[in-house]
PDB file of N, CA, C and O in Angstrom:
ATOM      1  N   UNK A   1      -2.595  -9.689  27.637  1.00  0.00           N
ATOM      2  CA  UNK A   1      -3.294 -10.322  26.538  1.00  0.00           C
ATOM      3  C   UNK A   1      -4.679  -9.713  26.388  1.00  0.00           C
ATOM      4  O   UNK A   1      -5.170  -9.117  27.346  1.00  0.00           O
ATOM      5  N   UNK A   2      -5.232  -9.811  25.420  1.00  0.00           N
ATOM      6  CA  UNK A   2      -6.786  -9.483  25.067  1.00  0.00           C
ATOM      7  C   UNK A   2      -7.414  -9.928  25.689  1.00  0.00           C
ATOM      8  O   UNK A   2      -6.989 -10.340  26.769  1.00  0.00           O
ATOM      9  N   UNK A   3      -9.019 -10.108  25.262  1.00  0.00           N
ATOM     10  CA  UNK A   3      -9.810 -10.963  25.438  1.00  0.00           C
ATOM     11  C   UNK A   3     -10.178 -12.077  24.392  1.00  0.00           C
ATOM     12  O   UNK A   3     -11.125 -12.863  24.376  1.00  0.00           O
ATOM     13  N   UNK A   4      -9.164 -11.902  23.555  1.00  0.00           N
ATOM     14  CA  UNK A   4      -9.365 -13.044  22.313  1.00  0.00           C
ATOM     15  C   UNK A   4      -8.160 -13.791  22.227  1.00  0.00           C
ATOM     16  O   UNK A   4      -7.802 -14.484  21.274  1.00  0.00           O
ATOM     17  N   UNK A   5      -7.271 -13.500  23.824  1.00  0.00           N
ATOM     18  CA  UNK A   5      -6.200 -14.718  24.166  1.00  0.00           C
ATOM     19  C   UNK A   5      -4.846 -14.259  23.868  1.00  0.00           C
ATOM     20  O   UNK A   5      -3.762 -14.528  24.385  1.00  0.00           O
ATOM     21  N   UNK A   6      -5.330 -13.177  22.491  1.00  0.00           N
ATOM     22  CA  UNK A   6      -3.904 -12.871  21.776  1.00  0.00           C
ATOM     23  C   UNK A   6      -3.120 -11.847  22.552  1.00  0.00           C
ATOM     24  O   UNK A   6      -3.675 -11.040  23.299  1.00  0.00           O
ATOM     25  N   UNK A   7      -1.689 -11.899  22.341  1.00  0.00           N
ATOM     26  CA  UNK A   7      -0.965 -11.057  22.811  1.00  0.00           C
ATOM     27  C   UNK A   7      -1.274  -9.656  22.056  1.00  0.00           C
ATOM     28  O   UNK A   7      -1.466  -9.682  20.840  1.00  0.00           O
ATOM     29  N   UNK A   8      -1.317  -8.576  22.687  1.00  0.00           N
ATOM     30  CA  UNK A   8      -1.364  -7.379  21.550  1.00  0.00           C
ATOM     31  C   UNK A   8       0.001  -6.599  21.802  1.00  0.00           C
ATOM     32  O   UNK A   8       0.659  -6.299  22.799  1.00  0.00           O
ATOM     33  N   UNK A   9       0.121  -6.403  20.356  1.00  0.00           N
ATOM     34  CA  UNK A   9       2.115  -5.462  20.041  1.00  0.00           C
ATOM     35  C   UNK A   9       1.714  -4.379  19.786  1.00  0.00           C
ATOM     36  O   UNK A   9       0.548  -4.085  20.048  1.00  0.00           O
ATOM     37  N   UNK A  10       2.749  -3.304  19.082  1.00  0.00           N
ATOM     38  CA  UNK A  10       2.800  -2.257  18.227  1.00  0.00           C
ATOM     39  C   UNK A  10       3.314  -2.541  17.040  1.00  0.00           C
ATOM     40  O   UNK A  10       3.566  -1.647  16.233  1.00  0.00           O
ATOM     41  N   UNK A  11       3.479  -3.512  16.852  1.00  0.00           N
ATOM     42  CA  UNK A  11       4.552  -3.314  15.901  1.00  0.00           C
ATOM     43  C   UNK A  11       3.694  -3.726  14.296  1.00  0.00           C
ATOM     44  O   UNK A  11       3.632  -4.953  14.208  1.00  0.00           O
ATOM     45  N   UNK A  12       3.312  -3.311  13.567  1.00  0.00           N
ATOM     46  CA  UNK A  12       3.224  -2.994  12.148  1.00  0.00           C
ATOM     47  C   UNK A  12       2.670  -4.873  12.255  1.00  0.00           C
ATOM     48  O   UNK A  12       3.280  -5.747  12.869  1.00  0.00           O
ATOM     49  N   UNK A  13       1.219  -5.073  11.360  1.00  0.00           N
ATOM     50  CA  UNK A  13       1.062  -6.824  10.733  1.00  0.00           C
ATOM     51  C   UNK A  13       2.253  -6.838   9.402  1.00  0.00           C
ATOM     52  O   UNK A  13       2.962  -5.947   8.932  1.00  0.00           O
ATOM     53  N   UNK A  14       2.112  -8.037   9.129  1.00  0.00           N
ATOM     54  CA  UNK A  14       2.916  -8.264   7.731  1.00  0.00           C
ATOM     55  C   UNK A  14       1.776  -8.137   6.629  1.00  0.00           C
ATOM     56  O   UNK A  14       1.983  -8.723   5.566  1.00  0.00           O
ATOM     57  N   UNK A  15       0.636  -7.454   6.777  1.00  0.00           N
ATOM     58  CA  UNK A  15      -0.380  -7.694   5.957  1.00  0.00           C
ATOM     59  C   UNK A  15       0.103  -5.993   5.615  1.00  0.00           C
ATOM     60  O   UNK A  15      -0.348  -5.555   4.556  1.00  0.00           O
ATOM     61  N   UNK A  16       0.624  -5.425   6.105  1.00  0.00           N
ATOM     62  CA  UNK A  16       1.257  -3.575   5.894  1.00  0.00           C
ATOM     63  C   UNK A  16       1.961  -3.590   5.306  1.00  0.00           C
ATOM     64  O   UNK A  16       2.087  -2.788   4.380  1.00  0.00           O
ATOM     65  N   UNK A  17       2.882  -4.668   5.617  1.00  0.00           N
ATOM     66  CA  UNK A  17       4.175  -4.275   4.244  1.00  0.00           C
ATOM     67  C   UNK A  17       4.228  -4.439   2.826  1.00  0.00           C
ATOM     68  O   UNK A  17       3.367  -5.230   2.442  1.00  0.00           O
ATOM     69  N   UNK A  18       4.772  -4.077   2.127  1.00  0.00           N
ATOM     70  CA  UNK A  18       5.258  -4.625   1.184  1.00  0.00           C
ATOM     71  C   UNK A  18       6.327  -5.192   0.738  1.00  0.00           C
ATOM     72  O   UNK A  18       7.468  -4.817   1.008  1.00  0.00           O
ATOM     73  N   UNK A  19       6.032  -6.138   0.021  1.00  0.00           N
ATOM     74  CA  UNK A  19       7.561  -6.930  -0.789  1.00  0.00           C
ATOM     75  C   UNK A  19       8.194  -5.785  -0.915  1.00  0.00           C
ATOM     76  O   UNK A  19       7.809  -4.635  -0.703  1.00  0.00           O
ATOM     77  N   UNK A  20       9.684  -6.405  -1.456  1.00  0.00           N
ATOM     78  CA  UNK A  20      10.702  -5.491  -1.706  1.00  0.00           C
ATOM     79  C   UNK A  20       9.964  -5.098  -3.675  1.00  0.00           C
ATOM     80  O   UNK A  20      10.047  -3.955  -4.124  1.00  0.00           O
ATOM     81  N   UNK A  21       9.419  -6.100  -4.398  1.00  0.00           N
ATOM     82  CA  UNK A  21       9.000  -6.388  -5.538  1.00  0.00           C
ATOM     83  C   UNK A  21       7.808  -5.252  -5.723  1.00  0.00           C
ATOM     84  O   UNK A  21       7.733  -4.346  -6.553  1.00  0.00           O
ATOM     85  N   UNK A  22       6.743  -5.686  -4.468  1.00  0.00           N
ATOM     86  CA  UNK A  22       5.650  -4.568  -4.997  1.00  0.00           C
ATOM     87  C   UNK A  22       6.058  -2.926  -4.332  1.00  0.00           C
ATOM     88  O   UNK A  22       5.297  -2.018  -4.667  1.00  0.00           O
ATOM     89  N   UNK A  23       7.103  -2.619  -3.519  1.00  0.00           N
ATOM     90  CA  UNK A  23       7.552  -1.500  -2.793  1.00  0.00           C
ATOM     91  C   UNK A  23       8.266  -0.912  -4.494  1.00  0.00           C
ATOM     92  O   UNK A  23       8.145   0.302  -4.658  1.00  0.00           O
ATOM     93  N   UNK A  24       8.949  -1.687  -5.664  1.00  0.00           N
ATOM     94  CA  UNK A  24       9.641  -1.023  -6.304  1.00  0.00           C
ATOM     95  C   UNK A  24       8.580  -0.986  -7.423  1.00  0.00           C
ATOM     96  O   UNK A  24       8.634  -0.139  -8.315  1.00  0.00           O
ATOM     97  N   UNK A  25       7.709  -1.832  -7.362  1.00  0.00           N
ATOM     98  CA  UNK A  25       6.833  -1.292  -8.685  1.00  0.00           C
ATOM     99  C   UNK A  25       5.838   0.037  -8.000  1.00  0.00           C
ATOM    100  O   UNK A  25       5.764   0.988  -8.779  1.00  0.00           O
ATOM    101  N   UNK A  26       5.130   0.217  -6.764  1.00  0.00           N
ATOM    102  CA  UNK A  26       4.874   1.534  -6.423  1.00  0.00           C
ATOM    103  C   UNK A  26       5.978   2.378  -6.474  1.00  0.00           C
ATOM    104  O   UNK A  26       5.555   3.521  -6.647  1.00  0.00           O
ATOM    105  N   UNK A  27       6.715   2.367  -6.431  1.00  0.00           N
ATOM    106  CA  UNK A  27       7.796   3.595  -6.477  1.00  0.00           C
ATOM    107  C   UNK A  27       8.240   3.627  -7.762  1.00  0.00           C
ATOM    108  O   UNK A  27       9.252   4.328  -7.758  1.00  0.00           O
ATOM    109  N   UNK A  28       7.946   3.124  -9.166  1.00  0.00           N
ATOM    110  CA  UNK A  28       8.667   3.293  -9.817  1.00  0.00           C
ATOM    111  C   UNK A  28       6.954   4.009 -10.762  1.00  0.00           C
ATOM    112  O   UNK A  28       6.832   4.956 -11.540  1.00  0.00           O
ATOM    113  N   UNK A  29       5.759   2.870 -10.124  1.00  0.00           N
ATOM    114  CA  UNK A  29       4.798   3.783 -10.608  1.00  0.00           C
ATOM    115  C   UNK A  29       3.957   5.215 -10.332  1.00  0.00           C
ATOM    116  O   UNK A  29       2.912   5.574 -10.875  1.00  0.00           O
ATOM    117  N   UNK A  30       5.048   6.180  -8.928  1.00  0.00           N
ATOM    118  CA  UNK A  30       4.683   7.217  -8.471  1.00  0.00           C
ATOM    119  C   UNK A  30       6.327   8.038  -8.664  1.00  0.00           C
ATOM    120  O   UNK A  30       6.828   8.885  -7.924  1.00  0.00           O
ATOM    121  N   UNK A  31       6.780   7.545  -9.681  1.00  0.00           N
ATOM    122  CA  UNK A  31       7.790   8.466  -9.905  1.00  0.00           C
ATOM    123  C   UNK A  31       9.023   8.693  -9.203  1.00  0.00           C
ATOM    124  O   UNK A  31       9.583   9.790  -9.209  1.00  0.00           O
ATOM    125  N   UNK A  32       9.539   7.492  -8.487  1.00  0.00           N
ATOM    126  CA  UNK A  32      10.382   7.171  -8.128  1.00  0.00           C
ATOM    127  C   UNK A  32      10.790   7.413  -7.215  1.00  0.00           C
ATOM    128  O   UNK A  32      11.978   7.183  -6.993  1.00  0.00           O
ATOM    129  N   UNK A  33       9.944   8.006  -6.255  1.00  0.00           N
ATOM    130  CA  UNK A  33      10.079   8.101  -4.947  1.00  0.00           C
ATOM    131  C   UNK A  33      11.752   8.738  -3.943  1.00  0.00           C
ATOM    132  O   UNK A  33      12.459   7.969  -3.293  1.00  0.00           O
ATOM    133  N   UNK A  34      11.959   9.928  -4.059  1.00  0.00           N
ATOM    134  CA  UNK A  34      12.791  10.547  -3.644  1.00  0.00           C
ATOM    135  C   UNK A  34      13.327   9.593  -2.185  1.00  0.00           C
ATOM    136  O   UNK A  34      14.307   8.849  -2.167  1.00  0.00           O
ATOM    137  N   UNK A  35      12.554   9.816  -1.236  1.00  0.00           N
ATOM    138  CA  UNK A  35      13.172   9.026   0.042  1.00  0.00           C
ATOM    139  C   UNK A  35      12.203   7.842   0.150  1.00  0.00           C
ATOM    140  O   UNK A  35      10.992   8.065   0.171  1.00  0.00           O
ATOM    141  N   UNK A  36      12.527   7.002   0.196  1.00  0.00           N
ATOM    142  CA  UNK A  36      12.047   5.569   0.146  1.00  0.00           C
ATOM    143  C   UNK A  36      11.604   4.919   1.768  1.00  0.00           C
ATOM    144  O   UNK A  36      10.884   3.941   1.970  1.00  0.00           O
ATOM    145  N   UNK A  37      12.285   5.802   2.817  1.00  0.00           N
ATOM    146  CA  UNK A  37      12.353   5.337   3.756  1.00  0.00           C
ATOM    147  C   UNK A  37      10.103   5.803   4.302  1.00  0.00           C
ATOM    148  O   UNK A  37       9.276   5.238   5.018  1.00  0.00           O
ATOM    149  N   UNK A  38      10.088   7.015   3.458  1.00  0.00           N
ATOM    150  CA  UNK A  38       8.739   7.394   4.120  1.00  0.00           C
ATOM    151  C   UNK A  38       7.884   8.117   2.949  1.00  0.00           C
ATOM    152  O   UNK A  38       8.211   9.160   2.383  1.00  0.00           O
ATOM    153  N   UNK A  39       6.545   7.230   2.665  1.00  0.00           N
ATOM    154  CA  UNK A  39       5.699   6.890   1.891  1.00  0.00           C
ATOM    155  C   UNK A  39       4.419   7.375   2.756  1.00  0.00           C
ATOM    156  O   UNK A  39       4.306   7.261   3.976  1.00  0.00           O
ATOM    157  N   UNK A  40       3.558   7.892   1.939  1.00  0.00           N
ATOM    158  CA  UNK A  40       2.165   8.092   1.900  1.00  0.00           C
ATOM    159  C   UNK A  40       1.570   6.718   2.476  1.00  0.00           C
ATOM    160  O   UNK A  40       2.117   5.624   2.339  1.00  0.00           O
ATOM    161  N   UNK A  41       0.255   6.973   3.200  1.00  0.00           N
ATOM    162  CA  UNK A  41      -0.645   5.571   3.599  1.00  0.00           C
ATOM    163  C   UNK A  41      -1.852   6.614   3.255  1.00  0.00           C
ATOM    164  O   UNK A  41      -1.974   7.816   3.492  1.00  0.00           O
ATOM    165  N   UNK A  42      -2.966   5.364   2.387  1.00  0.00           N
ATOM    166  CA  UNK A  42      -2.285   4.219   2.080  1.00  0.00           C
ATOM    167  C   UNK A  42      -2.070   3.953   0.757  1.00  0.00           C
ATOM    168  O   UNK A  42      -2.511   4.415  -0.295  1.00  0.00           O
ATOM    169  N   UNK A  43      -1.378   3.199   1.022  1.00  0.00           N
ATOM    170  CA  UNK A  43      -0.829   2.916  -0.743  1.00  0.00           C
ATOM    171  C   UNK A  43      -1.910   1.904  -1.514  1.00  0.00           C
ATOM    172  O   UNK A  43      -2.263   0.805  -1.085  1.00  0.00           O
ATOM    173  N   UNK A  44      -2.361   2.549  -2.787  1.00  0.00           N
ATOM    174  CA  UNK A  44      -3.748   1.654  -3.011  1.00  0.00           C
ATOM    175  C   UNK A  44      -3.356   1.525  -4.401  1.00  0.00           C
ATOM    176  O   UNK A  44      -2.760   2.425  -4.992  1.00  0.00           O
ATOM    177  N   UNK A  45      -3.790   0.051  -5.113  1.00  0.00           N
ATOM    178  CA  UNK A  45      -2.959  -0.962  -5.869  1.00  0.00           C
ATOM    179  C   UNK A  45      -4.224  -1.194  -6.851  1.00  0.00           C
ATOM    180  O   UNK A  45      -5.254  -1.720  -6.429  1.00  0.00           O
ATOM    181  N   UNK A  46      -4.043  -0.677  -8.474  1.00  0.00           N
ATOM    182  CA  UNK A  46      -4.730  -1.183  -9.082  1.00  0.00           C
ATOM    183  C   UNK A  46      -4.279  -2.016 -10.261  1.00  0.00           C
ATOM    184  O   UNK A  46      -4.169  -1.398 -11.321  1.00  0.00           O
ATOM    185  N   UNK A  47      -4.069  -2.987 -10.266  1.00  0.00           N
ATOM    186  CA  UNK A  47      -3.225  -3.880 -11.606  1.00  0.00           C
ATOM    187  C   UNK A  47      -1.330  -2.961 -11.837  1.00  0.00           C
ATOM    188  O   UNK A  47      -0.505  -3.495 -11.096  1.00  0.00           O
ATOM    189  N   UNK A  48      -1.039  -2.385 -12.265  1.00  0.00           N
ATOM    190  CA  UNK A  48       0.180  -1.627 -12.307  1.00  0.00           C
ATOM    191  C   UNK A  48       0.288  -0.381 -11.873  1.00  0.00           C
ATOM    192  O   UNK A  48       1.379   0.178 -11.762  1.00  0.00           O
ATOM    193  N   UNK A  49      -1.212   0.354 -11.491  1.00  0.00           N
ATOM    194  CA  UNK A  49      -1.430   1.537 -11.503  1.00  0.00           C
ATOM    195  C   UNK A  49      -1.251   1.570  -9.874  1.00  0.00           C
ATOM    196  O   UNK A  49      -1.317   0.508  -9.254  1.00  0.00           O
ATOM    197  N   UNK A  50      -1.084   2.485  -9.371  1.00  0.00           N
ATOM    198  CA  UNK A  50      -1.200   2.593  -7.781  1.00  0.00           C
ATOM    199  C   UNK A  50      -0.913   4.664  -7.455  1.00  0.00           C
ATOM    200  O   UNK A  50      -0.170   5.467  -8.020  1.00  0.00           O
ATOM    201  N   UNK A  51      -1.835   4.810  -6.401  1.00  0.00           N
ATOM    202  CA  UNK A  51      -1.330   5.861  -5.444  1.00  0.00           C
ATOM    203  C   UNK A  51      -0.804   6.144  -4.352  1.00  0.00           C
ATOM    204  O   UNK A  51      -0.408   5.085  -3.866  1.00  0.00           O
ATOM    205  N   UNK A  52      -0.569   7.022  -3.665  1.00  0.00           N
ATOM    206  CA  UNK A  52      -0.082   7.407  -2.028  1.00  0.00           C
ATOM    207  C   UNK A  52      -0.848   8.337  -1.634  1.00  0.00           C
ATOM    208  O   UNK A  52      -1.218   9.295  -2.313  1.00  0.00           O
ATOM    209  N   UNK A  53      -1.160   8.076  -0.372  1.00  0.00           N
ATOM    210  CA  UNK A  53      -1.996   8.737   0.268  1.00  0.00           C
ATOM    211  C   UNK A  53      -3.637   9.025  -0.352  1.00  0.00           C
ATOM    212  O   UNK A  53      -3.839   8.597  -1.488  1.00  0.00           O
ATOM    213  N   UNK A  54      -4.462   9.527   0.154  1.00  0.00           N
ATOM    214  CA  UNK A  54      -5.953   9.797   0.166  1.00  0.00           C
ATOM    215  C   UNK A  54      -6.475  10.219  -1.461  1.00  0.00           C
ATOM    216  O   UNK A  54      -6.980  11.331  -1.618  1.00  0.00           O
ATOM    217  N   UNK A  55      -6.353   9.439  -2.450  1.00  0.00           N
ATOM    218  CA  UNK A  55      -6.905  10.122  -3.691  1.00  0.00           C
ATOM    219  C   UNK A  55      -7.847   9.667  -4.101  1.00  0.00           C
ATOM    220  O   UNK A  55      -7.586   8.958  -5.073  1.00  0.00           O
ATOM    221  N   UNK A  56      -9.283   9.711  -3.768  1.00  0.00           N
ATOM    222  CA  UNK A  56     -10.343   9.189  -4.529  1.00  0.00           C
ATOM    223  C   UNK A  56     -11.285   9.367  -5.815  1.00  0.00           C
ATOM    224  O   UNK A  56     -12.216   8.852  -6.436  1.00  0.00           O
ATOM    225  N   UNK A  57     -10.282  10.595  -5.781  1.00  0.00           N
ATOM    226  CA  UNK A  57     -11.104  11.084  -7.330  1.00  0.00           C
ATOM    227  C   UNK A  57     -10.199  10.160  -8.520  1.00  0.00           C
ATOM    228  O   UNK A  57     -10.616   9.819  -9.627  1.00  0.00           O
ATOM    229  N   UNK A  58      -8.640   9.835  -7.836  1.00  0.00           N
ATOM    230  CA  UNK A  58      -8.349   9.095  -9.218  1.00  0.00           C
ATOM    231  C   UNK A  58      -8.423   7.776  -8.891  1.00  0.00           C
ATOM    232  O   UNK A  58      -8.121   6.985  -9.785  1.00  0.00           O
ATOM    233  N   UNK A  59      -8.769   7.315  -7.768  1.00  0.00           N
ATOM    234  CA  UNK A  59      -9.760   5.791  -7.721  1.00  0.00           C
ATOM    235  C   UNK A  59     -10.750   5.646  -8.355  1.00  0.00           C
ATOM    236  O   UNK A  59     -10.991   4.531  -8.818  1.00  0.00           O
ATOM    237  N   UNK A  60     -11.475   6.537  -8.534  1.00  0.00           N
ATOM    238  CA  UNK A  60     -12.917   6.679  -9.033  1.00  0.00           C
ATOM    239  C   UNK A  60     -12.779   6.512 -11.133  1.00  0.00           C
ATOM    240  O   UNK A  60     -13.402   5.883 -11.989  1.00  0.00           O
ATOM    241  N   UNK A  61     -11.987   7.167 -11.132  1.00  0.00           N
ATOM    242  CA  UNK A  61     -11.955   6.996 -12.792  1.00  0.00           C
ATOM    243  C   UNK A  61     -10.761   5.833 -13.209  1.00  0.00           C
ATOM    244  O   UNK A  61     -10.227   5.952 -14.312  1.00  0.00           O
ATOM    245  N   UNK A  62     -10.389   4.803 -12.383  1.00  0.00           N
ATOM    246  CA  UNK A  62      -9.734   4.043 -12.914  1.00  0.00           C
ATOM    247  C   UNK A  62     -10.973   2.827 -12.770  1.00  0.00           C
ATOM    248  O   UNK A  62     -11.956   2.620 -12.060  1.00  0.00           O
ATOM    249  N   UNK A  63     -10.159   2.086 -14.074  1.00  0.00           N
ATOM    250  CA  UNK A  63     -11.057   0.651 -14.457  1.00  0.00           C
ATOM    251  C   UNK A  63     -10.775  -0.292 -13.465  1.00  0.00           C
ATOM    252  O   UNK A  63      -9.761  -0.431 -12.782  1.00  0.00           O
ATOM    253  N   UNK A  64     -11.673  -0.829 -13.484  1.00  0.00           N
ATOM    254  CA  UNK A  64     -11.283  -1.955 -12.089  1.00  0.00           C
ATOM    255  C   UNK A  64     -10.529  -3.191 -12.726  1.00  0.00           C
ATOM    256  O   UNK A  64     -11.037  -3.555 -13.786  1.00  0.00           O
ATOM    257  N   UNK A  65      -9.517  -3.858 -12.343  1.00  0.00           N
ATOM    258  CA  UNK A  65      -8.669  -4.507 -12.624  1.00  0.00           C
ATOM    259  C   UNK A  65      -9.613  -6.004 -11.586  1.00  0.00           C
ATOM    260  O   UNK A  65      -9.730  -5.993 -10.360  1.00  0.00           O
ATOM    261  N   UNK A  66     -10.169  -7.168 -12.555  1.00  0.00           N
ATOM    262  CA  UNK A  66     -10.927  -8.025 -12.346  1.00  0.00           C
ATOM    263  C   UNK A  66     -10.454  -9.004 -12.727  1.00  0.00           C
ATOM    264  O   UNK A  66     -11.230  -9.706 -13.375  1.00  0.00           O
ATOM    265  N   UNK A  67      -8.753  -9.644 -12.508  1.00  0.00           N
ATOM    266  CA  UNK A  67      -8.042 -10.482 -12.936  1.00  0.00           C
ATOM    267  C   UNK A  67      -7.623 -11.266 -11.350  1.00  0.00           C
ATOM    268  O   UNK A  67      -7.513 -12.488 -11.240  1.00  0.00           O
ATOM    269  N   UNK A  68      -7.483 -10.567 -10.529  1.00  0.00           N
ATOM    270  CA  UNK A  68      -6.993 -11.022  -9.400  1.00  0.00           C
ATOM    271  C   UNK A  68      -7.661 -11.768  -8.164  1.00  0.00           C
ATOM    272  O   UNK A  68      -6.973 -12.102  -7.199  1.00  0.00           O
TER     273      UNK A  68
END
């Protein structure tokens, strides 16, 4: 255990995954994703828009989505 009591794993939080719902709207908004099993990190989520892997230049010119 830690020092904060908790047990520590390997295994992936549920705060990593995605729904089966938002896994098919990134894949359907990066073009449909050939093998599904292995995806870019991290996957970064703007209203419908999203990328894979490290792109900050097209973070940078998208509008910020201020609904959520």
């Amino acid at each position: 255990m830690s020092s904060s009591g908790r047990r520590a794993t390997n295994r992936p939080s549920r705060k990593a995954r995605l729904s089966k719902g938002e896994f098919n709207s990134v894949a359907q908004a990066n073009g449909g994703l050939e093998n599904p099993q292995v995806i870019k990190t991290p996957v970064v989520r703007n209203g419908k828009q999203s990328t894979l892997g490290y792109q900050p230049d097209v973070w940078k010119a998208w509008k910020i989505d201020k609904t959520f």
